[in-house]
C-alpha positions as CSV (number, residue, x, y, z in Angstrom):
1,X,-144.5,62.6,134.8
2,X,-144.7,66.0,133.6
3,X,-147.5,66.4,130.4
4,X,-146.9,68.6,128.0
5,X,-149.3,70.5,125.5
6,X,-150.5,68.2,122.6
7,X,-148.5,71.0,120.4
8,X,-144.9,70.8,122.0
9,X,-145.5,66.8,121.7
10,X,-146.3,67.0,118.4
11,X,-143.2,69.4,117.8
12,X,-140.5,67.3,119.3
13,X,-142.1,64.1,117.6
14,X,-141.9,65.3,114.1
15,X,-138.2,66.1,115.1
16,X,-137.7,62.1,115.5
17,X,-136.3,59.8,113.2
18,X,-139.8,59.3,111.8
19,X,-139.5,62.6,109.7
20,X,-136.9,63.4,107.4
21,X,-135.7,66.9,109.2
22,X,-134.0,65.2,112.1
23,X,-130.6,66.7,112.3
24,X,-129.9,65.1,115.5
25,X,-129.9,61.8,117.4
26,X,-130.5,62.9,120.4
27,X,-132.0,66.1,121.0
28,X,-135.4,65.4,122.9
29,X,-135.4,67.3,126.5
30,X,-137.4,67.2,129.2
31,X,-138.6,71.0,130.3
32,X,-135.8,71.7,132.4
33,X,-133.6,70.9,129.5
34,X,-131.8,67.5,130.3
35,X,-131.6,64.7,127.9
36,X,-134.8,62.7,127.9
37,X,-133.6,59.3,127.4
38,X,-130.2,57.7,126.8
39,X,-127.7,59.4,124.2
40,X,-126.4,57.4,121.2
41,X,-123.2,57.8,120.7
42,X,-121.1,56.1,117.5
43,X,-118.3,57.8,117.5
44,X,-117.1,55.6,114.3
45,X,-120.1,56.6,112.8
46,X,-120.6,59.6,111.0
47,X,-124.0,61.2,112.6
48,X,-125.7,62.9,109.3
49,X,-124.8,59.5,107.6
50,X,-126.6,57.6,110.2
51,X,-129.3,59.5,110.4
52,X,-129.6,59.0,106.5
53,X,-130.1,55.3,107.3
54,X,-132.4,55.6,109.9
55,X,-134.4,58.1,107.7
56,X,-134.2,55.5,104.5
57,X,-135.8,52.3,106.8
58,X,-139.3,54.3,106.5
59,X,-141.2,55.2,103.2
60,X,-142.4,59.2,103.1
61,X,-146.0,57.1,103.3
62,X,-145.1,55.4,106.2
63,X,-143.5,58.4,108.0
64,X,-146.5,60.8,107.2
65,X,-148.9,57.8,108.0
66,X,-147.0,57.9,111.5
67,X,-147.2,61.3,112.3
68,X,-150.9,61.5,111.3
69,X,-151.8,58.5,113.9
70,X,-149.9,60.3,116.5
71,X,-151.2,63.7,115.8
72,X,-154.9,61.5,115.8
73,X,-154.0,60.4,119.2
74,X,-152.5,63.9,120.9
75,X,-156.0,65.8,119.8
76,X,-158.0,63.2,121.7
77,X,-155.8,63.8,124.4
78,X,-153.1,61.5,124.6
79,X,-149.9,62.4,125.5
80,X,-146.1,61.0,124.5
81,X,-144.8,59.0,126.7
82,X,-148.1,57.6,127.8
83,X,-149.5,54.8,130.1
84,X,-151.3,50.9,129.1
85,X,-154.2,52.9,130.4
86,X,-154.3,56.0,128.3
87,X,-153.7,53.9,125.7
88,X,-156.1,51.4,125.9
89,X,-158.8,54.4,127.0
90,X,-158.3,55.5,123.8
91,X,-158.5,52.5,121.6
92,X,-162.1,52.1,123.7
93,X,-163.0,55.9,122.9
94,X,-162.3,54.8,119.0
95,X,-163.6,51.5,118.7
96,X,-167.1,52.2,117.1
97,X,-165.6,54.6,114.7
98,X,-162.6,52.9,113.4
99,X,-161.4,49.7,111.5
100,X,-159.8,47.5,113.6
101,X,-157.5,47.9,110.7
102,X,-156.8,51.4,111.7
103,X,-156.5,50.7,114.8
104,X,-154.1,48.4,114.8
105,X,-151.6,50.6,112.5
106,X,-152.4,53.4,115.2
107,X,-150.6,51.0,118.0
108,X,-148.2,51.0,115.5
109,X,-147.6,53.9,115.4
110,X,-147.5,54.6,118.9
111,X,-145.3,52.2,119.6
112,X,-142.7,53.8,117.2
113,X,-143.3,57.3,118.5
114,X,-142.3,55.8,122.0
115,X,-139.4,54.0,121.2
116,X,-138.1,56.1,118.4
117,X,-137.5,58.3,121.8
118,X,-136.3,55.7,124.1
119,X,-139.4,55.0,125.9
120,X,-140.8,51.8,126.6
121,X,-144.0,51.2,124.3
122,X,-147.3,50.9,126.4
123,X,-148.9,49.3,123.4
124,X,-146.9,46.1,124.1
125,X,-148.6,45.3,127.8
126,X,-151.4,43.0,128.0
127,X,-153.8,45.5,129.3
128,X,-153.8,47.3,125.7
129,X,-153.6,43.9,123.7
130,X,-156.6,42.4,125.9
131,X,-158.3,46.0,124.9
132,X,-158.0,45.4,121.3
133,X,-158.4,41.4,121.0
134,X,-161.9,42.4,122.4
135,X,-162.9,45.1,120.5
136,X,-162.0,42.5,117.6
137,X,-164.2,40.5,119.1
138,X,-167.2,42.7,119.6
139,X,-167.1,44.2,116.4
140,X,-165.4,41.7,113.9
141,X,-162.4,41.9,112.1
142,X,-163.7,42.1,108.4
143,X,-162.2,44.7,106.2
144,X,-164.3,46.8,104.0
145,X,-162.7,45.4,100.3
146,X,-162.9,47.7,97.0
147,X,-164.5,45.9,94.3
148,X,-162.1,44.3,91.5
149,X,-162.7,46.1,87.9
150,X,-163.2,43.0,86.1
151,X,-162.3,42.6,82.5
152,X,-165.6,43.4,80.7
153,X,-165.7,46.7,83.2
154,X,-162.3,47.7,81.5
155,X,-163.3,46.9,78.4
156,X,-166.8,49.3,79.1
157,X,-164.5,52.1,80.7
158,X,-161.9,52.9,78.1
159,X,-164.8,52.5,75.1
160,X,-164.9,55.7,73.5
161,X,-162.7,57.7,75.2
162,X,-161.5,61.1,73.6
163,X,-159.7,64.1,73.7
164,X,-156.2,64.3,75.4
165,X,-157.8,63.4,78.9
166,X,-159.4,60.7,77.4
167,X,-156.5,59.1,75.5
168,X,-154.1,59.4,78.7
169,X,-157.4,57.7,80.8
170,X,-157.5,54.9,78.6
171,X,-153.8,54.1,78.6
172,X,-153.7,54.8,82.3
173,X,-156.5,51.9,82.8
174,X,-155.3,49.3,80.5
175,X,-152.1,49.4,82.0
176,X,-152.8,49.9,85.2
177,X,-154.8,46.3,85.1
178,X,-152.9,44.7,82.2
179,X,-149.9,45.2,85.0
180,X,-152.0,44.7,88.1
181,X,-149.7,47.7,89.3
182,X,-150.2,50.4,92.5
183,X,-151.3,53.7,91.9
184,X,-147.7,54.4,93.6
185,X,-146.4,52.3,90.9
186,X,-148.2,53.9,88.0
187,X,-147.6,58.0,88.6
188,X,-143.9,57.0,89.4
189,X,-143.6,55.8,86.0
190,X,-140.8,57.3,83.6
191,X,-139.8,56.7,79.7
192,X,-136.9,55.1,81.5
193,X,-138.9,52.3,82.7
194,X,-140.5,51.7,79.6
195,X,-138.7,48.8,77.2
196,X,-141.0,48.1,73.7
197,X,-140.1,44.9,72.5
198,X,-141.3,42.6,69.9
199,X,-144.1,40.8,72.2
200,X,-145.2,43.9,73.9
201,X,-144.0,46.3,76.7
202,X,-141.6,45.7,79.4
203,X,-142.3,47.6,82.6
204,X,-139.6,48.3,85.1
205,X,-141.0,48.8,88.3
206,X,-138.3,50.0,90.4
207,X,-139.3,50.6,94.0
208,X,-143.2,49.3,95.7
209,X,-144.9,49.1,99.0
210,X,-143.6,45.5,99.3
211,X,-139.8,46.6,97.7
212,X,-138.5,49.9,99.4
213,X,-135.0,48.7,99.6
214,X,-134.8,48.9,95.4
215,X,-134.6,45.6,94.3
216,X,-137.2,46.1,91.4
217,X,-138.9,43.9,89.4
218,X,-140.3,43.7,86.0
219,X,-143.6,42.9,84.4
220,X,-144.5,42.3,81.1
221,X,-147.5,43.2,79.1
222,X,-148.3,41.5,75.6
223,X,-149.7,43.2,72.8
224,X,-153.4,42.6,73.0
225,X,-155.7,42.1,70.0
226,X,-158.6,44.9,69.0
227,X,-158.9,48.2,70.1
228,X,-158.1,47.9,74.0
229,X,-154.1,46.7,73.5
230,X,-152.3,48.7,76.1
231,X,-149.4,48.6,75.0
232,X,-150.8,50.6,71.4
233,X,-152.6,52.4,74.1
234,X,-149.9,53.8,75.5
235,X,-147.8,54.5,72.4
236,X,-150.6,56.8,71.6
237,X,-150.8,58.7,75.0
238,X,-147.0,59.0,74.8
239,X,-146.9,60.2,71.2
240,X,-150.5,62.5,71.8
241,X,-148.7,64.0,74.9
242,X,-145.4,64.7,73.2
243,X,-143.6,62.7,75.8
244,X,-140.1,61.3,75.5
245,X,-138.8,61.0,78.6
246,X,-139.7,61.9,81.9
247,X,-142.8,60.8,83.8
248,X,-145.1,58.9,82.0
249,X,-148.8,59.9,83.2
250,X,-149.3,63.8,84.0
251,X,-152.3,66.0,84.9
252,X,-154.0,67.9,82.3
253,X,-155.1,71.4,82.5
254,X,-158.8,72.2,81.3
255,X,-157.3,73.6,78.3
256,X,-155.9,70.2,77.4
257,X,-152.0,71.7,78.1
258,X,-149.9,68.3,79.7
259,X,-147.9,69.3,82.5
260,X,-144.5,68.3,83.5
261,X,-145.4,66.9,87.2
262,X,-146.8,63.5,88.1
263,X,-150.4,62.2,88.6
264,X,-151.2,62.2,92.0
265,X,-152.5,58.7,93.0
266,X,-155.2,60.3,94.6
267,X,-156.2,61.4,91.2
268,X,-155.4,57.6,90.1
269,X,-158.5,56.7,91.9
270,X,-160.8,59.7,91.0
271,X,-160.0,58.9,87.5
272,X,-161.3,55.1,88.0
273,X,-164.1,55.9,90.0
274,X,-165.1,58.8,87.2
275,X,-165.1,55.9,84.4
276,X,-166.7,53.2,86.5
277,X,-169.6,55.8,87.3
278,X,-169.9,56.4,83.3
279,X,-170.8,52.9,82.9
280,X,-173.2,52.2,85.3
281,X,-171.1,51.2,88.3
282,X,-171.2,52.7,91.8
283,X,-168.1,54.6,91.7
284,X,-168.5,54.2,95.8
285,X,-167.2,50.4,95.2
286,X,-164.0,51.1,93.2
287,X,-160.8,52.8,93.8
288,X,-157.1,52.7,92.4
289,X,-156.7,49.2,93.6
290,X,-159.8,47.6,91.6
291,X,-157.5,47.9,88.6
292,X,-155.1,45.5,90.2
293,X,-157.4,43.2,92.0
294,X,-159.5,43.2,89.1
295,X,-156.1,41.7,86.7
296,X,-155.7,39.1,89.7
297,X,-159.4,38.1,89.5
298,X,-160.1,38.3,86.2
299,X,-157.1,35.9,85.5
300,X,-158.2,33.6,88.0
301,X,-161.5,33.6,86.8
302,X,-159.8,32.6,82.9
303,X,-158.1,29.9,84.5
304,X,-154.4,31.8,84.9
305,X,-152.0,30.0,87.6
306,X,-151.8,31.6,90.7
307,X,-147.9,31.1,90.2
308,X,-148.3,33.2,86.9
309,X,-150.7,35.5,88.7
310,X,-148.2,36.3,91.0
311,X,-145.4,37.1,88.9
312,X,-147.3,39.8,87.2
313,X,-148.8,41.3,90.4
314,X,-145.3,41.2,92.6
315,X,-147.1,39.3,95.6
316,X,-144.6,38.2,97.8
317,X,-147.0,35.0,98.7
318,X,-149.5,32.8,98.0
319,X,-150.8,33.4,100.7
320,X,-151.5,37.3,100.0
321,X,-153.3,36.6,96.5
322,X,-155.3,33.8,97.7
323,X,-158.0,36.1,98.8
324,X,-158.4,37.1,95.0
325,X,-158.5,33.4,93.8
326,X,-161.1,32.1,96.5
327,X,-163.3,35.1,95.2
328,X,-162.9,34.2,91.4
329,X,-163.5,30.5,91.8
330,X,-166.3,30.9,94.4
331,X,-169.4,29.1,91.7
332,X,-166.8,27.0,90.4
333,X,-167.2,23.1,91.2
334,X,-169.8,25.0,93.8
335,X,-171.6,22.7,96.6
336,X,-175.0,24.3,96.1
337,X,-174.7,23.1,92.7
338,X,-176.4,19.8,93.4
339,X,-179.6,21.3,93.9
């Protein structure tokens, strides 16, 4: 097999179906310029229109998440198409550096950079999966786990809170754990997902990490008693701000002026780990998703279903929430309580 430069394979990946500027089907060649695997052809099918679908089964997260694991894996020195051994090689070379989280979605990814070019994944032999099963072994499987923002915390974070930053902070908190919600979920907001009724506030989330085909959901959130409703929260950020229509939650320049774009959710989480760190909390423990395992918690903890819980979170099981649940209840009806 003929290697080519980490470059060139980067190049003609990111000219797969994994990236959204594939014109083509079937354009990867080998260096003396013949096909590299076996041509589709749908002659019934309009090409651009299947390559829309293609491009539409993937999330931009997903695709750039994919190309980031394969660049990872060129600059150690990998190379695509590659061999059980390279592969597993490199999952040894990584193994005290990286999650066996991240390692995993790296196979992943490999696996669709192979077959997205009609190759035959390496990461499905048992060489690789007897490479990883014991580095789970050695090392463990636990994932490191953000602390929740528990209901007291909110209460402590958004106490206070002034100026224009201030007021968008406090309604981007309350609503981001009153609806358990994404960061994704929260910067893609718009006045058009936004129903005030008599109870409260009806959000309509229209696309998640768990929904990319569009089905969309909605959540609720009740008016709240005292000065930490959301919901009047929120009316005031939308009526400080000016904002009608359009996105919902915006940067801020330093000279208070709202822009037009969204939040970024990376500034999601630098905005909760900023107000956990004014109250006392190690901002080094929190991130965007403590608002929403913090509403799944702190319900728990009050005694909420975990039918109830789901509906506002969007869980798609049980199953996935339980984790939240066992925490909250841990001292409750606790063995070591006999003592």
């Amino acid at each position: 097999m003929a290697h080519q430069s980490p470059s060139a394979i980067a190049a003609r990946f990111s000219g797969s179906i994994l990236t959204s500027d594939n014109s083509q089907l079937s354009e990867a060649r080998k260096a003396d310029g013949t096909p590299d695997f076996v041509q589709i052809t749908a002659p019934e099918i309009h090409h651009a229109k299947l390559t829309q679908y293609l491009q539409a089964s993937l999330s931009d997260n997903s695709k750039r998440a994919y190309l980031n694991d394969v660049r990872h894996f060129l600059a150690w020195g990998g190379n695509i198409p590659s061999t059980p051994d390279q592969v597993a090689g490199y999952l040894v070379a990584q193994a005290e550096t990286h999650s066996n989280a991240t390692l995993t979605r790296r196979l992943v990814s490999l696996s669709r950079a192979h077959t997205s070019q009609g190759h035959a994944s390496p990461t499905k032999t048992d060489l690789v999966k007897a490479t990883l099963h014991g580095i789970r072994r050695v090392h463990g499987t636990a994932q490191h786990q953000v602390s929740p923002i528990l209901k007291a915390d909110i209460m402590g974070m958004v106490d206070n809170l002034t100026g224009m930053i201030g007021v968008r902070d406090k309604a981007l908190l309350l609503i981001g754990f009153a609806g358990a919600f994404r960061r994704s979920e929260l910067v893609a907001l718009t006045g058009a997902d936004l129903s005030f009724v008599e109870q409260g506030l009806v959000i309509h989330i229209r696309r998640s990490k768990t929904d990319q085909t569009g089905e969309g959901r909605k959540v609720a959130i009740p008016y709240a008693r005292g000065r930490h409703c959301p919901v009047l929260a929120l009316k005031h950020w939308l009526s400080t701000a000016g904002i009608s229509d359009g996105l919902i939650f915006r940067p801020i320049t330093r000279h208070g002026h709202v822009q037009q774009s969204a939040l970024s959710t990376e500034a999601v989480a630098l905005i909760v780990k900023k107000r956990a760190q004014a109250i006392g909390l190690d901002p080094s423990q929190f991130s965007g998703h403590s608002l929403r395992a913090g509403l799944a918690t702190s319900a728990a903890q009050a005694g909420v279903s975990a039918h109830k819980i789901q509906q506002q979170t969007g869980h798609k099981s049980i199953e996935m929430l339980s984790r939240y649940i066992r925490d909250a209840n841990i001292f409750v009806d606790n063995a070591g309580s006999i003592l």
